[in-house]
MOPAC internal coordinates of N, CA, C and O (Angstrom, degrees):
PM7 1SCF
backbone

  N    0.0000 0     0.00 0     0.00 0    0    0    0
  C    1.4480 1     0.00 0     0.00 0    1    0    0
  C    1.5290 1   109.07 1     0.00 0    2    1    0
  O    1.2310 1   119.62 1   -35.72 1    3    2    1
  N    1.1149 1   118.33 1   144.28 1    3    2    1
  C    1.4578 1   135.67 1  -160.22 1    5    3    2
  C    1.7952 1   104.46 1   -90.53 1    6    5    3
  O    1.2310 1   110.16 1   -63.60 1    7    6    5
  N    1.3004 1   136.08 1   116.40 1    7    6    5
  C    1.1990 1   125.28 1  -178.98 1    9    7    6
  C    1.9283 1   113.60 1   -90.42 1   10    9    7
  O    1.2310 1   119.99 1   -14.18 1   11   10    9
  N    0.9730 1   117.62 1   165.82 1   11   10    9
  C    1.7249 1   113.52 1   175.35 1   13   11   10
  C    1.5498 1    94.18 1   -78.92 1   14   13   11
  O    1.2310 1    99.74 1   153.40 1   15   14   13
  N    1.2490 1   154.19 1   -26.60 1   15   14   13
  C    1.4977 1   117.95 1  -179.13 1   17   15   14
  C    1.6371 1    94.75 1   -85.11 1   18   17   15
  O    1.2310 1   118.19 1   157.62 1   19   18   17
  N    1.1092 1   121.06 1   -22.38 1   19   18   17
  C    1.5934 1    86.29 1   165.48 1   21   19   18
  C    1.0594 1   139.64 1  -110.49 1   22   21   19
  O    1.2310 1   127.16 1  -150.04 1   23   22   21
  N    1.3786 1   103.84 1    29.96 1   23   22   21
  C    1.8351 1   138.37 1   164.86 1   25   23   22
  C    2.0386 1   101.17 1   -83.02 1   26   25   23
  O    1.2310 1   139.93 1   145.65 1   27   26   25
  N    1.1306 1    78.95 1   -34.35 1   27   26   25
  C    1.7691 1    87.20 1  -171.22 1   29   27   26
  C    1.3445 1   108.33 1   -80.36 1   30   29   27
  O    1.2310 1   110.08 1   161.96 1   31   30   29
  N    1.5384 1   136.23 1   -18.04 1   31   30   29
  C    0.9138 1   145.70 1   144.63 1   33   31   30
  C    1.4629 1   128.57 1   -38.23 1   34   33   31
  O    1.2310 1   122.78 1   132.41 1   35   34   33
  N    1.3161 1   112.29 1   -47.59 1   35   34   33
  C    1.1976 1   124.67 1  -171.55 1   37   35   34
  C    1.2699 1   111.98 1   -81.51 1   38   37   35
  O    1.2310 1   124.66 1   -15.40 1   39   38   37
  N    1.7325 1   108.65 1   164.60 1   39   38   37
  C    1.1855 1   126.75 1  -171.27 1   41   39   38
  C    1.7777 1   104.38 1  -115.91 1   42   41   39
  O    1.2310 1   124.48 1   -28.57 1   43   42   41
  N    1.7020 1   109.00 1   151.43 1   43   42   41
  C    1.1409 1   109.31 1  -148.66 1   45   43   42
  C    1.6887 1    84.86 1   -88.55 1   46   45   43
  O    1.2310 1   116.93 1   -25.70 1   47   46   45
  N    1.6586 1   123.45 1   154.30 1   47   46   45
  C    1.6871 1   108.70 1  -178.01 1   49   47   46
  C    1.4677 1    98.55 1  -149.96 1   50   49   47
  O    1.2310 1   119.42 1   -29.03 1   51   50   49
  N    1.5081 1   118.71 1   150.97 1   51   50   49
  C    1.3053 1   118.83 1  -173.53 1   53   51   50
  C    1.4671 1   114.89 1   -45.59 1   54   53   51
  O    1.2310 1   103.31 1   -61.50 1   55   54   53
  N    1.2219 1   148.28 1   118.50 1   55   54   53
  C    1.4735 1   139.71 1   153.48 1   57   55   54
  C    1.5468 1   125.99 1  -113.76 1   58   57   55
  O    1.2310 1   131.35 1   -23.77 1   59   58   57
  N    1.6246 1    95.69 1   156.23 1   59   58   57
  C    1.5443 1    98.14 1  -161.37 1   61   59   58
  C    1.4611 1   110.93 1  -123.30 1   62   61   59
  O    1.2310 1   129.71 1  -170.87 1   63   62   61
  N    1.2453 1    98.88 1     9.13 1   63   62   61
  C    2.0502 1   106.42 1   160.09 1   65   63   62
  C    1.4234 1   101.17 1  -143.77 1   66   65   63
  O    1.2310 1   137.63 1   -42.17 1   67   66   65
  N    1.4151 1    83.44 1   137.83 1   67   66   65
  C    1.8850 1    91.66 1   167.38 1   69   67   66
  C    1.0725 1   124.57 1   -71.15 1   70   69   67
  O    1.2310 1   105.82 1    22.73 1   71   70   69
  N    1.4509 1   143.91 1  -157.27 1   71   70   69
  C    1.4105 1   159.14 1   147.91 1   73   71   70
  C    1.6627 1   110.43 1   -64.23 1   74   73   71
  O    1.2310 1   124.19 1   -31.13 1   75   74   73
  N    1.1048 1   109.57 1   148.87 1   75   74   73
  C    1.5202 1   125.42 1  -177.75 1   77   75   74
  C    1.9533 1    97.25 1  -113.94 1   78   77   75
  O    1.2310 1   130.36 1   -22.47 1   79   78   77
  N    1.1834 1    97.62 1   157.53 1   79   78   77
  C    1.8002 1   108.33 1  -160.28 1   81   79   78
  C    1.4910 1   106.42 1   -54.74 1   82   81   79
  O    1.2310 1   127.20 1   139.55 1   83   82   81
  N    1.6591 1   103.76 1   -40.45 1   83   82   81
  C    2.0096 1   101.13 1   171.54 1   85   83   82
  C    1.5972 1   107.74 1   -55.65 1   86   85   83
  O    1.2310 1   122.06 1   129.79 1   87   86   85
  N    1.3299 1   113.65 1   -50.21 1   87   86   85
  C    1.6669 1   119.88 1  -164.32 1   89   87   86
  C    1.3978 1   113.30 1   -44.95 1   90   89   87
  O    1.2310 1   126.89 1   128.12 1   91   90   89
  N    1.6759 1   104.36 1   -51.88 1   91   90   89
  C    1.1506 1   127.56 1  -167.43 1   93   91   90
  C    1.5518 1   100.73 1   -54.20 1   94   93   91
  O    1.2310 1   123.15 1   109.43 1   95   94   93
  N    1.4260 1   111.56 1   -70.57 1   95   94   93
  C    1.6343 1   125.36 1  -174.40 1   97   95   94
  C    1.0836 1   108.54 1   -52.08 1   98   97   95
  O    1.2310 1   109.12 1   156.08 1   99   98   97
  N    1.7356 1   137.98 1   -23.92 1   99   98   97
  C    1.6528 1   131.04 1   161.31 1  101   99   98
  C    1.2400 1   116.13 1   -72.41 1  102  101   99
  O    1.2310 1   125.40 1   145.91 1  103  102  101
  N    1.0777 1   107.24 1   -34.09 1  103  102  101
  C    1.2095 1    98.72 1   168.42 1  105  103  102
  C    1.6111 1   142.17 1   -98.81 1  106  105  103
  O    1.2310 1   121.73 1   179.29 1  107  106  105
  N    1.2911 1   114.30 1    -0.71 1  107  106  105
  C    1.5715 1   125.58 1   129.12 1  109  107  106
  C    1.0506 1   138.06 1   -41.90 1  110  109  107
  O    1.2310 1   119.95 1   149.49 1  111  110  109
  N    1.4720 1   117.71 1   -30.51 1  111  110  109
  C    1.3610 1   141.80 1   171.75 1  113  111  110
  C    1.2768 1   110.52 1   -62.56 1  114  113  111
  O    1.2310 1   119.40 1   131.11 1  115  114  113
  N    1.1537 1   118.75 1   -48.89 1  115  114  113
  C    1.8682 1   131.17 1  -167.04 1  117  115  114
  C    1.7390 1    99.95 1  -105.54 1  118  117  115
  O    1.2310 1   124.16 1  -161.26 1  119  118  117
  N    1.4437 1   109.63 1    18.74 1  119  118  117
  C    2.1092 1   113.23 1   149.24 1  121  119  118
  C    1.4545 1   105.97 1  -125.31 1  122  121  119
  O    1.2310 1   102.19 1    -4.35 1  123  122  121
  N    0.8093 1   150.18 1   175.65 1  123  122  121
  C    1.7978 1   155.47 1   -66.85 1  125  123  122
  C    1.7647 1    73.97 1   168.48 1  126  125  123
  O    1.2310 1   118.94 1   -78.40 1  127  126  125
  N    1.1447 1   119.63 1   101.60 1  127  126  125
  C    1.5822 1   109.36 1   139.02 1  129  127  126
  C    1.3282 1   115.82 1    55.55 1  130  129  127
  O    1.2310 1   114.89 1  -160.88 1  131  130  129
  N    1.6199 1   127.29 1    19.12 1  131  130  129
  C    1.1444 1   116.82 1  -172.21 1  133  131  130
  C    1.9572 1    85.21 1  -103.80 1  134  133  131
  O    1.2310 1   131.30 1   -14.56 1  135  134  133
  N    1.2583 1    95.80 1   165.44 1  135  134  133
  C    1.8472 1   122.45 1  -171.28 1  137  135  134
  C    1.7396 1   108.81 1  -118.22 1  138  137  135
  O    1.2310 1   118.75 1   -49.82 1  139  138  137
  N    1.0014 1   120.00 1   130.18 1  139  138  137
  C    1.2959 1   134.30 1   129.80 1  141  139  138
  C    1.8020 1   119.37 1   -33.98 1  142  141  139
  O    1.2310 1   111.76 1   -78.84 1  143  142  141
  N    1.5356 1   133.13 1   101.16 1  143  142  141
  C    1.6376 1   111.44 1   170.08 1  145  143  142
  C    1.5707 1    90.04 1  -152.10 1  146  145  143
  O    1.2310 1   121.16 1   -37.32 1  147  146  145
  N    1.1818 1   115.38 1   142.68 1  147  146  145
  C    1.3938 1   126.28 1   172.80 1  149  147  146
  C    1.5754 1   110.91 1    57.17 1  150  149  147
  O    1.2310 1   123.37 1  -156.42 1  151  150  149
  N    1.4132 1   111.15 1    23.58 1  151  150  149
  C    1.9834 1    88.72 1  -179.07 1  153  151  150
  C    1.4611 1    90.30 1   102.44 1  154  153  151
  O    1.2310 1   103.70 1   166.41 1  155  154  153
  N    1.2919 1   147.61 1   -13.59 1  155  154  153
  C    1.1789 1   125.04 1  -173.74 1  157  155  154
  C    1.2005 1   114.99 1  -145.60 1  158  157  155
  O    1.2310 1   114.78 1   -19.27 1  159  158  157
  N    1.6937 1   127.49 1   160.73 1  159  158  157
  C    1.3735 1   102.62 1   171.84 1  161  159  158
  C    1.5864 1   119.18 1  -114.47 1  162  161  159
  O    1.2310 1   121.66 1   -14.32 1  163  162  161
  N    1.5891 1   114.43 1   165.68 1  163  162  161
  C    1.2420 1   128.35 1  -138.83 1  165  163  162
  C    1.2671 1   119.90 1  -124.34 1  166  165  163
  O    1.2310 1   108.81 1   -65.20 1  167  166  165
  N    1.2650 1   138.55 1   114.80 1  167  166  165
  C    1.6070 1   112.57 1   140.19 1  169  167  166
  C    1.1826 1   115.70 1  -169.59 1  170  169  167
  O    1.2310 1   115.29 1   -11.24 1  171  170  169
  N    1.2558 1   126.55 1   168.76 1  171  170  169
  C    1.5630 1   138.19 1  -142.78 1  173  171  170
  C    1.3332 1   107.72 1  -104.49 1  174  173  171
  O    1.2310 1   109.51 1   -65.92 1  175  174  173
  N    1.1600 1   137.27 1   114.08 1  175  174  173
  C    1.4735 1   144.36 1   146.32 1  177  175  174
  C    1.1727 1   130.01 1   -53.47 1  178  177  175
  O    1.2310 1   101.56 1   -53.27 1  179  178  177
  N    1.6282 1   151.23 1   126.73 1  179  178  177
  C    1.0573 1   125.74 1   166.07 1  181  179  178
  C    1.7279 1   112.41 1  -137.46 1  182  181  179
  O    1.2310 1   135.57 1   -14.78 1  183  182  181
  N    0.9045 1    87.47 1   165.22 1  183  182  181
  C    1.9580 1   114.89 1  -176.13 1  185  183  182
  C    1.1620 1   145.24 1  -112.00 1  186  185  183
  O    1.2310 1   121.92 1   -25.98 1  187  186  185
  N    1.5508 1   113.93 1   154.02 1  187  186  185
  C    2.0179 1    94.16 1  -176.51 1  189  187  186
  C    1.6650 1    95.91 1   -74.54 1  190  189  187
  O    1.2310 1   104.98 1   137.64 1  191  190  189
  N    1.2244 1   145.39 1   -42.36 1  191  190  189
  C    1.4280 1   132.13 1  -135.53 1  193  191  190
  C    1.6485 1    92.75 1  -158.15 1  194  193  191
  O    1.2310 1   120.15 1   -12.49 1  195  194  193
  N    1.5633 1   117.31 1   167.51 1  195  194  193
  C    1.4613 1   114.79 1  -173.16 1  197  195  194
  C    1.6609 1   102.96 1   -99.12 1  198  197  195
  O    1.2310 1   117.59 1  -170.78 1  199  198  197
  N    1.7107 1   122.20 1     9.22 1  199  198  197
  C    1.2639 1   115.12 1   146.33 1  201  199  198
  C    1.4420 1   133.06 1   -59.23 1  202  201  199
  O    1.2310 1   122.50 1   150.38 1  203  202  201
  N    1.3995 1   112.82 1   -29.62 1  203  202  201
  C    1.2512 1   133.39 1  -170.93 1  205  203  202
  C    2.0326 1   108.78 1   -90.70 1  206  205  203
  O    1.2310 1   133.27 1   138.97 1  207  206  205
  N    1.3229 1    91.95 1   -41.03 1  207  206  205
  C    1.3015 1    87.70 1   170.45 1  209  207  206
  C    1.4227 1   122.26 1   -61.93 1  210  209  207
  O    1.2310 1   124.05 1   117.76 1  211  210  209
  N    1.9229 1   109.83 1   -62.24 1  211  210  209
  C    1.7698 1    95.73 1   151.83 1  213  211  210
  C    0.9528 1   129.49 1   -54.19 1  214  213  211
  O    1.2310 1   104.55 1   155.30 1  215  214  213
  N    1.0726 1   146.14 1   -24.70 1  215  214  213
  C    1.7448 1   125.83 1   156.75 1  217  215  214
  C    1.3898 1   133.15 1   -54.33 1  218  217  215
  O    1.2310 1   124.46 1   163.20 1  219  218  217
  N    1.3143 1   109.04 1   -16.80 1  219  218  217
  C    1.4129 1   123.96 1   170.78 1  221  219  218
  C    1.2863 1   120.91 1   -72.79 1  222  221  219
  O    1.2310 1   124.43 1   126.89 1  223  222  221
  N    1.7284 1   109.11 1   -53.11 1  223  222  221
  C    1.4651 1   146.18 1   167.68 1  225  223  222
  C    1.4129 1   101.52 1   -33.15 1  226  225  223
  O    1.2310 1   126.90 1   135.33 1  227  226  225
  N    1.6121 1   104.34 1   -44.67 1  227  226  225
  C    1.9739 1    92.13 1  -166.87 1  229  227  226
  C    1.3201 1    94.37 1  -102.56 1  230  229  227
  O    1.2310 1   103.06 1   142.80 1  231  230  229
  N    1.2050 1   148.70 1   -37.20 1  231  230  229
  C    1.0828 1   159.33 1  -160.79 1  233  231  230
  C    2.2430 1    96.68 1   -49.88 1  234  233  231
  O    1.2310 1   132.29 1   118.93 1  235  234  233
  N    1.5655 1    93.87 1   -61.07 1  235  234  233
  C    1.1142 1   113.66 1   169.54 1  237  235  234
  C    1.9098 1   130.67 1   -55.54 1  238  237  235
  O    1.2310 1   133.76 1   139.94 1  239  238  237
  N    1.0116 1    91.01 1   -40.06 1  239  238  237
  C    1.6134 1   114.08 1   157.14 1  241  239  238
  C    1.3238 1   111.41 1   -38.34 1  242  241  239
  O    1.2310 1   133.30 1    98.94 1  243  242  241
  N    1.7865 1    91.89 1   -81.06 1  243  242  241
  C    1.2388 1   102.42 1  -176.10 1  245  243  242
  C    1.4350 1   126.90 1   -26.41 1  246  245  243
  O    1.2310 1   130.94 1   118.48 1  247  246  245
  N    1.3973 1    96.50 1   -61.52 1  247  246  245
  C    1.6017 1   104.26 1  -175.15 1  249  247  246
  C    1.1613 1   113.14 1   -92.97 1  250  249  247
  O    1.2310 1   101.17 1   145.98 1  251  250  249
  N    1.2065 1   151.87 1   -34.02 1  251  250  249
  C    1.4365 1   122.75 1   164.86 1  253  251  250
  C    1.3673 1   130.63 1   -57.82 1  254  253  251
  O    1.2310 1   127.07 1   155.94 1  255  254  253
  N    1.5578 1   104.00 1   -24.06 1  255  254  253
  C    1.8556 1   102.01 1   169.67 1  257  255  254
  C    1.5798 1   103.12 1   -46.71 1  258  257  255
  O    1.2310 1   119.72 1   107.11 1  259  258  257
  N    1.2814 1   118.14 1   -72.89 1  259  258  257
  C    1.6566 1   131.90 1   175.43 1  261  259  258
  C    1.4874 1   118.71 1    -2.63 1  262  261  259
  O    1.2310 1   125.33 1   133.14 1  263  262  261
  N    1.6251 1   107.36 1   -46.86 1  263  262  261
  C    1.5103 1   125.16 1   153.48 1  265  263  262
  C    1.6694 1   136.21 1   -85.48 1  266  265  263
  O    1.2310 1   123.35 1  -179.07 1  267  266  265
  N    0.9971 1   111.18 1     0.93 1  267  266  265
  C    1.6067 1   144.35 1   163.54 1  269  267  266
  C    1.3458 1    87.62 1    73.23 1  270  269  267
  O    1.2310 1   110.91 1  -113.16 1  271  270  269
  N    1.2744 1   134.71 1    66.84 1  271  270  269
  C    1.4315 1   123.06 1   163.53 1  273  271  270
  C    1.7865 1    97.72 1  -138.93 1  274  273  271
  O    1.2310 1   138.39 1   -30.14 1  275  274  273
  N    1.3985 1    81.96 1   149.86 1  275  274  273
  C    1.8545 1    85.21 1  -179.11 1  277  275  274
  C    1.4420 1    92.60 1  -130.56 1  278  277  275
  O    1.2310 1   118.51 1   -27.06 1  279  278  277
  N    1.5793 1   120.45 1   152.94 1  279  278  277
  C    1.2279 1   132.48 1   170.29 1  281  279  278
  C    1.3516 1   120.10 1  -105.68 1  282  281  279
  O    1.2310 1   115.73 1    15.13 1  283  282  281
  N    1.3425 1   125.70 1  -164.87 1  283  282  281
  C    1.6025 1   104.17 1  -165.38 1  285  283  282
  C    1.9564 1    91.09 1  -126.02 1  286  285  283
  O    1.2310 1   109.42 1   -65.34 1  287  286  285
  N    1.2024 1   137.44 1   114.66 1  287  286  285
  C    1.6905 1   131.12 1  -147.20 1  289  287  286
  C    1.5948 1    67.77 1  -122.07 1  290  289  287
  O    1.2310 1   136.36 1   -37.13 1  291  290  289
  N    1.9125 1    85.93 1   142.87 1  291  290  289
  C    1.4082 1   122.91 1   163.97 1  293  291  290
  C    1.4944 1   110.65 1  -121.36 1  294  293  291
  O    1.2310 1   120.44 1   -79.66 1  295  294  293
  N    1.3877 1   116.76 1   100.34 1  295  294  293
  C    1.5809 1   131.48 1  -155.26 1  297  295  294
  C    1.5286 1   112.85 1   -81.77 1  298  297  295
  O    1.2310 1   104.40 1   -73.84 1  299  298  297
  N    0.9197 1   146.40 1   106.16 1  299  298  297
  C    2.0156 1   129.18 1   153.56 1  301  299  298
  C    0.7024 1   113.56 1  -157.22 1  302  301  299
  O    1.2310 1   112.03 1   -11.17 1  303  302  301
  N    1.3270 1   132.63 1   168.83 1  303  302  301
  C    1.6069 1   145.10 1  -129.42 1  305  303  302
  C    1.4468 1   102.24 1   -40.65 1  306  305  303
  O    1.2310 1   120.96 1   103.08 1  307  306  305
  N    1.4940 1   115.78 1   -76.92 1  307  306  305
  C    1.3148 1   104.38 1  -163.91 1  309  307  306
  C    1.4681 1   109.62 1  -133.11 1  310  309  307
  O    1.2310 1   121.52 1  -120.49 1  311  310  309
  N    1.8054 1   114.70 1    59.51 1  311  310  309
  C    0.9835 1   124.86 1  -173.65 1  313  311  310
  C    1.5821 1   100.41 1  -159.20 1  314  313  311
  O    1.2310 1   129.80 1   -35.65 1  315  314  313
  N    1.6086 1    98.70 1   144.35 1  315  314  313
  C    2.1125 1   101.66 1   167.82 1  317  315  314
  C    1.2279 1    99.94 1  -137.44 1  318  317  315
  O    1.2310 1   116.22 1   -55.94 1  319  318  317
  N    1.3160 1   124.79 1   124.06 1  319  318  317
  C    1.3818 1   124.38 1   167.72 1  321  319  318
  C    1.5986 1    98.13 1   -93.60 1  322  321  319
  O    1.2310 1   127.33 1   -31.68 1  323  322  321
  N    1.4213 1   103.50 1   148.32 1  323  322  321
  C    1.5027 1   119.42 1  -173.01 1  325  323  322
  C    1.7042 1    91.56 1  -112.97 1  326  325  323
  O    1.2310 1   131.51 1   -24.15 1  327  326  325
  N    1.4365 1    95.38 1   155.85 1  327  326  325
  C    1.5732 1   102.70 1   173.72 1  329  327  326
  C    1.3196 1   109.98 1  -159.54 1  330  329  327
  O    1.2310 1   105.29 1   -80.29 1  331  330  329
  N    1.7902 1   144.84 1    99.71 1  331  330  329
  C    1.2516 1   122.89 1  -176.86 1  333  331  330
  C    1.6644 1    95.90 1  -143.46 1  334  333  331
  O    1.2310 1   137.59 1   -40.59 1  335  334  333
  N    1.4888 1    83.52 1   139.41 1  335  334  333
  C    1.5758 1   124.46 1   172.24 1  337  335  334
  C    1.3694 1   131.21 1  -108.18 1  338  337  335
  O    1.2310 1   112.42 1    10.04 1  339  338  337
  N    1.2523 1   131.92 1  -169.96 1  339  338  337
  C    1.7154 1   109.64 1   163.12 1  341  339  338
  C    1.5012 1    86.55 1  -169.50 1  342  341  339
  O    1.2310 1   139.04 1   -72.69 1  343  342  341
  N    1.7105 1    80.69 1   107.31 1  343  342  341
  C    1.6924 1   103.53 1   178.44 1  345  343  342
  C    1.8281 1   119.59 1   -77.74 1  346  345  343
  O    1.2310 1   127.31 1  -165.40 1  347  346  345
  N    1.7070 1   103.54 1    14.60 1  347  346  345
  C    1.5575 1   102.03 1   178.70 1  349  347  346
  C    1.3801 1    96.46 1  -111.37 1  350  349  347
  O    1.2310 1   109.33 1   170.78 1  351  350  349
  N    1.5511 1   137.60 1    -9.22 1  351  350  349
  C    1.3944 1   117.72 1   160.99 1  353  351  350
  C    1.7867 1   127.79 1   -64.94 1  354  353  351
  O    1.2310 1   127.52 1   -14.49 1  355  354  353
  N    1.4743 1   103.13 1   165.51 1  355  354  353
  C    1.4566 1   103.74 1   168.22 1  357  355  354
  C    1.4884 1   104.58 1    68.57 1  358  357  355
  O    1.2310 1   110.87 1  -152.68 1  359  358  357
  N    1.4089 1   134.78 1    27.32 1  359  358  357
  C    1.3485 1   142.24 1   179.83 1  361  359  358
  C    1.4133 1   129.60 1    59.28 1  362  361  359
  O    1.2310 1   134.17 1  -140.46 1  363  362  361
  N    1.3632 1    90.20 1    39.54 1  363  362  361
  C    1.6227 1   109.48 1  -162.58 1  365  363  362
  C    1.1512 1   145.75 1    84.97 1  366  365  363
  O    1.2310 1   127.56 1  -171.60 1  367  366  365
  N    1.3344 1   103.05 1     8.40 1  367  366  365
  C    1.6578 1   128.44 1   166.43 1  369  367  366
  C    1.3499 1   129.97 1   -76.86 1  370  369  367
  O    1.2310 1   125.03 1   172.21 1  371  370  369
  N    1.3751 1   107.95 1    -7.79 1  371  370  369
  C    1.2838 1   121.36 1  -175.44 1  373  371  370
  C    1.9383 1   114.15 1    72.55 1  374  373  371
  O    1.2310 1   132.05 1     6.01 1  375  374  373
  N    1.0279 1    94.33 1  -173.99 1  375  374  373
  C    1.4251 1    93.42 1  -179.08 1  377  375  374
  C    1.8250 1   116.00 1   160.48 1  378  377  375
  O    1.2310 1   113.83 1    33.44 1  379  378  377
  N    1.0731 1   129.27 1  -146.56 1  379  378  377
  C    1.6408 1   127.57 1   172.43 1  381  379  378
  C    1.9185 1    95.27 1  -138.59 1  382  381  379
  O    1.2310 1   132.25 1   -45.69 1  383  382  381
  N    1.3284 1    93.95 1   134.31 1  383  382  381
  C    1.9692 1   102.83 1  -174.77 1  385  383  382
  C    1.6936 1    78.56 1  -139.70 1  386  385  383
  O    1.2310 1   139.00 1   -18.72 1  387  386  385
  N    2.2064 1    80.77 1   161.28 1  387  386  385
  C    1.4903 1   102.11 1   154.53 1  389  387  386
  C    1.1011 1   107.32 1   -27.33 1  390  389  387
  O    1.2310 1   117.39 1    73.94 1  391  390  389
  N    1.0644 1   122.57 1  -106.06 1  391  390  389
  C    2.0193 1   123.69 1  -167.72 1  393  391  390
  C    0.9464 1   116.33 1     2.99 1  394  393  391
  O    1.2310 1   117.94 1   109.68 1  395  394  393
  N    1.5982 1   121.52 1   -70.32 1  395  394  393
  C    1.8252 1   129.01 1  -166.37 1  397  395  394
  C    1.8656 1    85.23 1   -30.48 1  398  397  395
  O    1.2310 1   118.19 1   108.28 1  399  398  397
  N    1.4493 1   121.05 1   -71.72 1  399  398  397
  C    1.2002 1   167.79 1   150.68 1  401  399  398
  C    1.4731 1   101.50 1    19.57 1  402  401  399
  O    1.2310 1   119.56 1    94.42 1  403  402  401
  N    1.5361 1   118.44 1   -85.58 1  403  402  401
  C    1.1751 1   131.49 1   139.87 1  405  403  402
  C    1.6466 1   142.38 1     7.10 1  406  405  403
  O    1.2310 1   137.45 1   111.42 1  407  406  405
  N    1.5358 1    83.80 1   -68.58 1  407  406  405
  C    1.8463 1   126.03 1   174.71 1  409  407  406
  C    1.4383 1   104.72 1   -59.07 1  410  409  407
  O    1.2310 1   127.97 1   108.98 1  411  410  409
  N    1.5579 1   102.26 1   -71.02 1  411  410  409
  C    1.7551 1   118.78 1   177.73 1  413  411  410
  C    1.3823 1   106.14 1   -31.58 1  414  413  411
  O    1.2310 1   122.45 1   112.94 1  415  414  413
  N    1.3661 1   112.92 1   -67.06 1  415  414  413
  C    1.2962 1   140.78 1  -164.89 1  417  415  414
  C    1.7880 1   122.96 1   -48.72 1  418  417  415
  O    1.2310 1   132.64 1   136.45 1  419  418  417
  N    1.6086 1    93.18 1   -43.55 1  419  418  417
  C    1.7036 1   133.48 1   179.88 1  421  419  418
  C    2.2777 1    85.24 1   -62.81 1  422  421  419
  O    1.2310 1   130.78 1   107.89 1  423  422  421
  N    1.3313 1    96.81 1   -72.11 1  423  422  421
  C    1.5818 1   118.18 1  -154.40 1  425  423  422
  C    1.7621 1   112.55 1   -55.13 1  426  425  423
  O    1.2310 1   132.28 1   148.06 1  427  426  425
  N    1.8769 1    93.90 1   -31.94 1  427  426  425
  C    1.5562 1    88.69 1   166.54 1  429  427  426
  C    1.0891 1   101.39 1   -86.60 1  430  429  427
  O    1.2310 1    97.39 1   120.61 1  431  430  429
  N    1.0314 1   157.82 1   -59.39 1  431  430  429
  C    1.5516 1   143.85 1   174.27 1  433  431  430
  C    1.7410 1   127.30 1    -3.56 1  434  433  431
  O    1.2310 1   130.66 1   123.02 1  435  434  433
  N    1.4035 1    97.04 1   -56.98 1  435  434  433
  C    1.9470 1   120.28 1  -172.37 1  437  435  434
  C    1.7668 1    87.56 1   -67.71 1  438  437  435
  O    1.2310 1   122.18 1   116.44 1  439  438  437
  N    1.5733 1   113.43 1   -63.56 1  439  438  437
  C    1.6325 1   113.99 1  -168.48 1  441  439  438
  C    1.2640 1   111.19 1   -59.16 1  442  441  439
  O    1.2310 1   114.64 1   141.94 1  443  442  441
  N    1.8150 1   127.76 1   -38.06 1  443  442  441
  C    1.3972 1   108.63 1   168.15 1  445  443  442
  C    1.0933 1   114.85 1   -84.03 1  446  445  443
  O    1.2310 1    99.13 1  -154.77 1  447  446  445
  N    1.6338 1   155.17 1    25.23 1  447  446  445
  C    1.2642 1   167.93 1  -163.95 1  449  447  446
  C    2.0865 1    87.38 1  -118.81 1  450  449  447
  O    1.2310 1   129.92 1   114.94 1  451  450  449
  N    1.5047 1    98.48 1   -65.06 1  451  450  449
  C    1.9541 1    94.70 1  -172.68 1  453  451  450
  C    1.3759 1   110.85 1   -56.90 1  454  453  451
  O    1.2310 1   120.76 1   172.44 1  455  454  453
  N    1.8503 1   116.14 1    -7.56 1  455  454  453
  C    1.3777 1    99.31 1  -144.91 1  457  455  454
  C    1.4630 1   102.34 1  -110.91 1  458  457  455
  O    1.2310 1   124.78 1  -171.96 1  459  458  457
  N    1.5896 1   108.43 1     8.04 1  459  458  457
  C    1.6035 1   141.07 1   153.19 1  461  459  458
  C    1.5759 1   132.38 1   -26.63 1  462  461  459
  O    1.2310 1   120.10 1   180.00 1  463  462  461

């Protein structure tokens, strides 16, 4: 089983199959509270004030661009919901890969780093 510091290690890389329903659930296991919902996985951040939330917002930016993956952010005052998929697996059908994985992994890192 795959842990998040050595998910956090890794680098994000083109892939061309997603995760299968066991893969997925091991590797949910080794992120912090993140969910499975709609095809993607999920979970909510929150904050004292919506300075902090944009600071998170770019913070997060920052580094997942680095791995060329972007997630899909649900922004307000003092909350970010995270959501990432990767719509180039499975032949363009999208699906959930390492990366999402990666990303997750990357994003709790920065929030327990702000939460210092």
């Amino acid at each position: 089983m795959v842990t998040a510091a050595e998910l956090i290690q890794k680098k994000g890389r083109h892939l061309e199959n997603g995760l299968n329903d066991a893969e997925i659930k091991d590797y949910l296991a080794a992120v912090d509270n993140w969910a499975l919902q709609d095809g993607k996985i999920v979970k909510t951040f929150a904050f004292k004030n919506y300075y902090e939330t944009l600071a998170f917002v770019n913070a997060i930016a920052w580094v997942i661009h680095a791995d060329d993956h972007h997630p899909e952010l649900v922004v307000t005052y003092n909350r970010c919901v995270v959501k990432f998929d990767t719509h180039s697996v499975n032949n363009g059908r999208g699906g959930i890969s390492e990366n999402d994985f990666i990303c997750a992994a990357k994003v709790d890192a920065i929030f327990r780093q702000a939460a210092q």
